[in-house]
C-alpha positions in Angstrom: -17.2 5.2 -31.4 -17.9 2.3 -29.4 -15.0 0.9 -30.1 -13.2 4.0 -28.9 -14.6 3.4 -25.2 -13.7 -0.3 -25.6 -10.3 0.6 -25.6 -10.7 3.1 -23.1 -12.0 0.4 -20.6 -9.0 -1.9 -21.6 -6.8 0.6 -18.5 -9.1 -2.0 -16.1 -7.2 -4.9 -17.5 -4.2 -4.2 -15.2 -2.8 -6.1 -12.2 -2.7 -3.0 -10.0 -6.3 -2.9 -10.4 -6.2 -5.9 -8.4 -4.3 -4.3 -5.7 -6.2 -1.2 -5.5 -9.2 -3.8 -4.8 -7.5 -5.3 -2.2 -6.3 -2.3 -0.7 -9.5 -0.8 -1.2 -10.9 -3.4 0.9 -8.7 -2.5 3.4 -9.5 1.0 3.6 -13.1 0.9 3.6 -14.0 -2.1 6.5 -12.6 -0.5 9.7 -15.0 2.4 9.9 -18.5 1.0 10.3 -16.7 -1.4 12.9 -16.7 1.5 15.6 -19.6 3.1 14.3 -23.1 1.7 12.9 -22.1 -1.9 14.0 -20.4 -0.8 17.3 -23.7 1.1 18.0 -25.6 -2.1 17.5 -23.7 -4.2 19.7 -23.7 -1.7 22.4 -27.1 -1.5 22.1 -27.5 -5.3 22.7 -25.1 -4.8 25.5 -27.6 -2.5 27.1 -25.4 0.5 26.6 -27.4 3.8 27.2 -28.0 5.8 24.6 -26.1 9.2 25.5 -23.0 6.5 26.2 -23.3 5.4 22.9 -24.0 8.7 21.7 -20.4 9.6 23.3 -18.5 6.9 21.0 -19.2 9.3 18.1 -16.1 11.3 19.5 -13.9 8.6 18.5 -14.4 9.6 14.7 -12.0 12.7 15.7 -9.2 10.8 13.5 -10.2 11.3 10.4 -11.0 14.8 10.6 -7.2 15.5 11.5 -5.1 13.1 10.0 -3.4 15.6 8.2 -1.6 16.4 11.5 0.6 13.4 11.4 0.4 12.8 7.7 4.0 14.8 7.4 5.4 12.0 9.8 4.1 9.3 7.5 5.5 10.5 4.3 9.0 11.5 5.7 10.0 9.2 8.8 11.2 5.8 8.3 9.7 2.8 10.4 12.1 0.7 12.2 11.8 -2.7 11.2 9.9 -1.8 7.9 12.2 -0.3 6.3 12.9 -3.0 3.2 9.3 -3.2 2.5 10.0 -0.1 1.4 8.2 3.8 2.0 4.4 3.6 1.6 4.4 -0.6 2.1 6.1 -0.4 5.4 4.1 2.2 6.6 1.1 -0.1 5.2 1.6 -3.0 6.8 2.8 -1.1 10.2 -0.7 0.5 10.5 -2.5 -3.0 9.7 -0.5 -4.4 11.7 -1.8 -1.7 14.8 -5.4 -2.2 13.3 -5.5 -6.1 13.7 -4.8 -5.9 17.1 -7.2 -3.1 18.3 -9.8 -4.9 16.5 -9.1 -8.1 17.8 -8.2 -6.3 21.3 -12.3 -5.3 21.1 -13.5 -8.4 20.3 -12.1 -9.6 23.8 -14.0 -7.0 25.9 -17.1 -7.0 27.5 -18.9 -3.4 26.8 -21.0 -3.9 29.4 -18.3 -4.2 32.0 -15.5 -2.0 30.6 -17.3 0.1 28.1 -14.3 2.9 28.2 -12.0 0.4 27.7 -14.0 -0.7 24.5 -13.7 3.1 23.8 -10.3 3.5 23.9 -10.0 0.4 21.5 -12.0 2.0 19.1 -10.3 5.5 19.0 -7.0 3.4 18.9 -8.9 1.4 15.7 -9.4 4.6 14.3 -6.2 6.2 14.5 -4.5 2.9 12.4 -7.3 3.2 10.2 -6.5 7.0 9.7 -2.9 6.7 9.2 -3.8 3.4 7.6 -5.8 5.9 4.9 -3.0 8.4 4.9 -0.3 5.9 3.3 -3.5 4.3 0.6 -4.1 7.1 -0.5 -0.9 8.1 -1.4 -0.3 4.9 -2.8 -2.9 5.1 -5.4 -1.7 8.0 -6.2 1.5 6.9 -7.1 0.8 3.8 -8.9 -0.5 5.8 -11.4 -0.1 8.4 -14.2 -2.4 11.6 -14.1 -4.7 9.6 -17.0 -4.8 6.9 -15.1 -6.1 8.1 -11.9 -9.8 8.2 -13.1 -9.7 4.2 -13.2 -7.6 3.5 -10.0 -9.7 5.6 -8.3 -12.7 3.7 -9.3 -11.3 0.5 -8.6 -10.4 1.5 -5.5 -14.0 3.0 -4.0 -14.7 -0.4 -5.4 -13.0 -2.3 -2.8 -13.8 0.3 -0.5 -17.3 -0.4 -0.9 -16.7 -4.3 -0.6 -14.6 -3.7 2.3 -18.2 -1.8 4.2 -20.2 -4.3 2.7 -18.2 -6.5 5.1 -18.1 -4.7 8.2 -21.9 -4.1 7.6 -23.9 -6.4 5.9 -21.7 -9.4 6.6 -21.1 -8.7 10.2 -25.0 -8.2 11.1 -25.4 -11.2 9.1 -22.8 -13.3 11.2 -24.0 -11.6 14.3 -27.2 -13.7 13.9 -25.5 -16.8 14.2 -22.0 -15.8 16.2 -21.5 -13.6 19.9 -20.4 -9.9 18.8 -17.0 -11.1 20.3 -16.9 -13.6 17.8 -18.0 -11.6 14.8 -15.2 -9.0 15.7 -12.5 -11.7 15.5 -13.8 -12.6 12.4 -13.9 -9.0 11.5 -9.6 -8.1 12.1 -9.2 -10.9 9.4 -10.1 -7.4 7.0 -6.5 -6.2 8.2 -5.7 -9.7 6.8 -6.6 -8.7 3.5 -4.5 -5.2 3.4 -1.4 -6.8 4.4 -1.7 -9.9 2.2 -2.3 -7.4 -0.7 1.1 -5.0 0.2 2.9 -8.3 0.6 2.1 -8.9 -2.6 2.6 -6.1 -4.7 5.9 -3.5 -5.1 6.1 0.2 -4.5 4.6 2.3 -6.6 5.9 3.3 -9.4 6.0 7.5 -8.5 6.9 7.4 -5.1 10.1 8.5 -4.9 12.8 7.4 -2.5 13.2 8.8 0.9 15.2 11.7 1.7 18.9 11.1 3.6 18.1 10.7 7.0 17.6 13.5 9.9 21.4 14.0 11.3 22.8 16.3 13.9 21.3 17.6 17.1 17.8 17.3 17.7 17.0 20.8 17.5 18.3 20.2 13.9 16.7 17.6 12.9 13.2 19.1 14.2 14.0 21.9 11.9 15.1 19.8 9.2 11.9 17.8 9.7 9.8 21.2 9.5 11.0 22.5 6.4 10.9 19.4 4.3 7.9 17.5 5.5 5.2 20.5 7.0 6.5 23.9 5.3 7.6 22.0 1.9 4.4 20.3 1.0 2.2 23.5 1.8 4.5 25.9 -0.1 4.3 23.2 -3.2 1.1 23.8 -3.2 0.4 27.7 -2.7 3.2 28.2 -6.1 0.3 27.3 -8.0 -2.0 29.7 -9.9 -5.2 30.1 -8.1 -4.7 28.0 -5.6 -7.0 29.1 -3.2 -9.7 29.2 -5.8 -8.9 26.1 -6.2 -9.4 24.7 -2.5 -12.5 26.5 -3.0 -13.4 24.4 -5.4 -12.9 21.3 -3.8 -14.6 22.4 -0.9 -17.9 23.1 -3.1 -17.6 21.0 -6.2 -19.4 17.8 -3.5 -21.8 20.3 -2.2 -24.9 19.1 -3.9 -24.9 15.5 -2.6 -23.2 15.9 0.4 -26.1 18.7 1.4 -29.0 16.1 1.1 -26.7 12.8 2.4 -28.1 13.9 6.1 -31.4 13.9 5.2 -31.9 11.5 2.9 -33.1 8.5 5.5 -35.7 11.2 7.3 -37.0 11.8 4.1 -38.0 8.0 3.2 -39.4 7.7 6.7 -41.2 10.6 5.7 -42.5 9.3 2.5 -43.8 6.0 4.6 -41.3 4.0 3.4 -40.2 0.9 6.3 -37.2 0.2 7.6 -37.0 -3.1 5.2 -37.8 -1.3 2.1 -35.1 1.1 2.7 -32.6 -1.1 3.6 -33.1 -3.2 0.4 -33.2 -0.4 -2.1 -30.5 1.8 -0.6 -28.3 -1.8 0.2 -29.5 -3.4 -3.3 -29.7 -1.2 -5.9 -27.6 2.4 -4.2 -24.8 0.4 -3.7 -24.8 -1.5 -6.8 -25.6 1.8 -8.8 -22.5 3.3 -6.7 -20.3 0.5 -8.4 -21.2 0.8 -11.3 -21.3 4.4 -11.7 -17.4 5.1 -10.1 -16.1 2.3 -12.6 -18.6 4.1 -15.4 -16.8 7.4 -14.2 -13.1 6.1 -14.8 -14.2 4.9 -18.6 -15.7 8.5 -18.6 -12.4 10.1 -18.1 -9.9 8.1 -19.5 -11.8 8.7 -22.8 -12.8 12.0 -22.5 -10.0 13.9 -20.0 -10.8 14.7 -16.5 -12.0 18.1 -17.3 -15.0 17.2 -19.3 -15.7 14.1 -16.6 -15.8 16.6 -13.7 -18.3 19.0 -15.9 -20.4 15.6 -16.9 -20.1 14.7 -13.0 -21.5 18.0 -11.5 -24.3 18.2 -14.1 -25.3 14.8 -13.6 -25.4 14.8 -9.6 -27.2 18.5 -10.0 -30.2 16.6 -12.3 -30.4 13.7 -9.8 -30.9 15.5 -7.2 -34.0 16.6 -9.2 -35.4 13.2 -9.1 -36.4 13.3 -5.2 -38.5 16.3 -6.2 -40.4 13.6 -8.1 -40.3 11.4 -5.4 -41.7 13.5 -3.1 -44.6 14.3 -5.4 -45.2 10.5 -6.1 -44.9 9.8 -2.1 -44.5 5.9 -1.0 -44.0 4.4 -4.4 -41.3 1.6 -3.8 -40.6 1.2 -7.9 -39.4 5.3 -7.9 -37.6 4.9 -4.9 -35.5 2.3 -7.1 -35.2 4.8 -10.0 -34.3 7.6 -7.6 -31.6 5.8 -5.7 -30.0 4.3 -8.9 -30.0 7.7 -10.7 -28.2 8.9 -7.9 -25.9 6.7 -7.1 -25.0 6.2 -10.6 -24.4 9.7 -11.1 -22.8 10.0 -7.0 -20.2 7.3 -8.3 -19.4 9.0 -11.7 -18.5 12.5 -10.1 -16.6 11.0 -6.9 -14.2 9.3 -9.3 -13.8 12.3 -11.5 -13.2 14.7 -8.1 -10.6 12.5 -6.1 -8.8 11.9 -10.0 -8.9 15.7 -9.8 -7.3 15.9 -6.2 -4.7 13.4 -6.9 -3.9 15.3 -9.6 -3.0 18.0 -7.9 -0.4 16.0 -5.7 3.2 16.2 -5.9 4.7 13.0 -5.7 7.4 14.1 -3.2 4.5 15.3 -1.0 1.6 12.8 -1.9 0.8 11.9 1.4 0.7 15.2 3.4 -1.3 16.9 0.1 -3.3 14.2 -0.2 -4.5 14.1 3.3 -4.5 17.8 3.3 -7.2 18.7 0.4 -9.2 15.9 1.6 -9.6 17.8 4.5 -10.8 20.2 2.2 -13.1 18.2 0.7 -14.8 16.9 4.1 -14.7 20.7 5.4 -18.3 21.6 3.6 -19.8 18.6 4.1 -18.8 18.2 8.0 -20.3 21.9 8.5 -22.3 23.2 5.7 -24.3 20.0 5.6 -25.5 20.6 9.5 -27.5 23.1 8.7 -29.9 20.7 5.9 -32.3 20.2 8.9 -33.1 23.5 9.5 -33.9 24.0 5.5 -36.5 21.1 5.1 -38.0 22.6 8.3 -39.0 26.0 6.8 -39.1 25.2 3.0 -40.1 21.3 3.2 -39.1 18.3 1.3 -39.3 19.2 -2.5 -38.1 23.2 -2.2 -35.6 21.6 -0.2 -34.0 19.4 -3.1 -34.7 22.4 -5.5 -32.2 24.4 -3.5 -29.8 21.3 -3.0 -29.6 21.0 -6.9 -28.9 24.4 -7.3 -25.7 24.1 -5.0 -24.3 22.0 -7.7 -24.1 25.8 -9.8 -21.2 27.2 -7.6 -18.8 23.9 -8.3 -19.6 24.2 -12.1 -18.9 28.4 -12.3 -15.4 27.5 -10.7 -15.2 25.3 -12.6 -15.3 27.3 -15.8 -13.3 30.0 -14.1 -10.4 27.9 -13.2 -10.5 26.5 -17.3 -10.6 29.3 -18.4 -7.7 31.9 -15.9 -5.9 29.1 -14.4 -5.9 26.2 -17.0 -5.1 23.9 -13.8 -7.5 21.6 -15.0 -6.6 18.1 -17.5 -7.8 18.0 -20.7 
């Protein structure tokens, strides 16, 4: 038996594991740059607190990429073209990031603080696309049993690629002006384009359509049909496809319910600001790591069904755990066990759910399906989640993680329905 995962580990032992690192990476550094560092160095700046508070508006990117996402799988770049579809795109949006990044390193918040705003919505919006053209990249280098252990290796790097913008950047801040650490921080972009440079297209994407010809009212329509309408009728052909959206809005329901309040709750246990930071840095992140590669070895040798039914259990009885916690109070050595156990199990279902969402892609549409059931995906956790406050107010801490486990229920009965009427689902 053990020899039977060995071998399914041996789909790790690939160069475009590599790349997914690097491109990872990539993915993952830009966003704590205008957000939990950004707010750090506007506070130094003096920045008020409802200014800073304002900068959250800049996130508005990634909640609507799937706007443009139609334009970045069927228009060609000038200029790009040769590197081909999804690595000119790639290195065109790096190429925007680098310089917005670098363009914030050179300004003063506390003298042009919009202008530093603007720079950051603009870092976003090459991030986004940046994400929109990844995504559908990974998805491409891969067949559908495959997609568990690219996926893994790629929140890998995406996890490398915050641990960057994060810990390394406070780190350097110490040491270097915030100016200074931000220059250092657009060599990330660095890594994104040396990795597309690098490697070849992937091996599903297929070749552009002909290009738009006639009158422009034409081409609009042409562009219409083929890269909004086609994708999105794709899709709805299948069987149960709504219940399947459902699903995807759900399946993540569990953890991303408690995410929100997960940092009140150690405060509330009397837990300091160090302690936290070392377990949830230390041994979540590690945990994390572990548990997404764990999670591609988990479906490559079982199928992606059985991984998302181990995934939704597991992240429903680790919830569990912070029922203990709060019963056992400030107890730094369960805080560790907590944290792993969740995380572990956190890493193991996201690999098995975004396998499951590329899975559902159509290579002729990866990009605009991709970015579209993410949205999905994001949906419950953007607006259901809001309300977790509210919860621990009237039912406290450990009802509160009671009736956060329980959400892991819906996921698993759609779960079995969609098996079971659909068959949608890999064995």
């Amino acid at each position: 038996m053990l020899k039977n995962w060995l071998q399914a580990a041996r789909v790790y032992y690939d160069r475009r594991m590599l790349t997914m690192t690097g491109l990872g990476f990539a993915s993952g550094f830009p966003f704590l740059l205008v957000s939990g560092t950004l707010a750090l160095w506007l506070t130094d700046s003096g920045i008020s607190l409802e200014m800073i508070a304002l900068f959250s508006l800049v996130k508005t990117p990634y909640s609507f990429k799937w706007l443009w996402s139609p334009v970045v799988d069927r228009i060609r770049l000038p200029f790009f073209e040769r590197l081909g579809r999804r690595r000119g795109w790639a290195v065109f949006s790096q190429l925007l990031l680098l310089a917005a990044i670098l363009g914030m390193s050179l300004v003063d918040p506390s003298q042009a603080v919009y202008l530093l705003m603007f720079l950051a919505f603009l870092t976003l919006i090459a991030s986004a696309t940046q994400d929109i053209v990844l995504d559908a990249y990974r998805v491409e280098s891969f067949d559908t049993e495959e997609q568990a252990a690219g996926t893994a290796i790629f929140i890998l790097g995406y996890r490398l690629g915050s641990i960057f913008s994060g810990a390394v950047a406070l780190l350097l801040a110490t040491v270097l002006s915030w100016h200074e650490v931000y220059a250092v921080m657009a060599l990330g972009a660095v890594v994104g384009m040396v990795t597309v440079l690098c490697s070849r297209e992937p091996k599903n994407c297929k070749k552009c359509g002909a290009p738009f010809k006639g009158s422009w009212p034409s081409r609009l329509k042409n562009f219409w049909q083929t890269a909004v309408k086609s994708p999105v009728a794709d899709f709805v052909k299948r069987s149960g496809w709504i219940w399947i959206l459902l699903f995807i809005m759900v399946y993540k329901l569990c953890d991303a319910y408690m995410v929100p309040m997960t940092m009140p709750f150690y405060d509330a246990m009397g837990f300091t600001k160090a302690e936290i930071a070392f377990v949830t840095k230390f041994y979540g992140m590690g945990a994390t790591i572990l548990g997404g590669i764990a999670g591609g070895v988990m479906v490559n040798r079982l199928g992606l069904l059985k991984g998302l039914y181990i995934g939704s259990i597991l992240q429903g009885l680790t919830t569990l755990m912070y029922v203990v916690q709060a019963h056992a109070g400030n107890d730094l050595y369960m805080l560790m066990v907590t944290v792993s156990l969740d995380n572990l199990a956190g890493g193991m279902s996201t690999t098995a759910f975004v396998a499951y969402i590329s899975s559902l892609c159509n290579v002729a549409y990866t990009a605009t399906q991709y970015a579209l059931l993410s949205s999905f995906m994001s949906l419950a956790r953007d607006l259901l989640a809001s309300t977790s406050g509210v919860l621990v107010k009237f039912v406290g801490w450990s009802s509160f993680f009671v009736i956060t486990t329980l959400m892991a229920v819906p996921g698993l009965l759609l779960l079995v329905y969609l098996q079971r009427k659909y068959k949608n689902v890999q064995n």
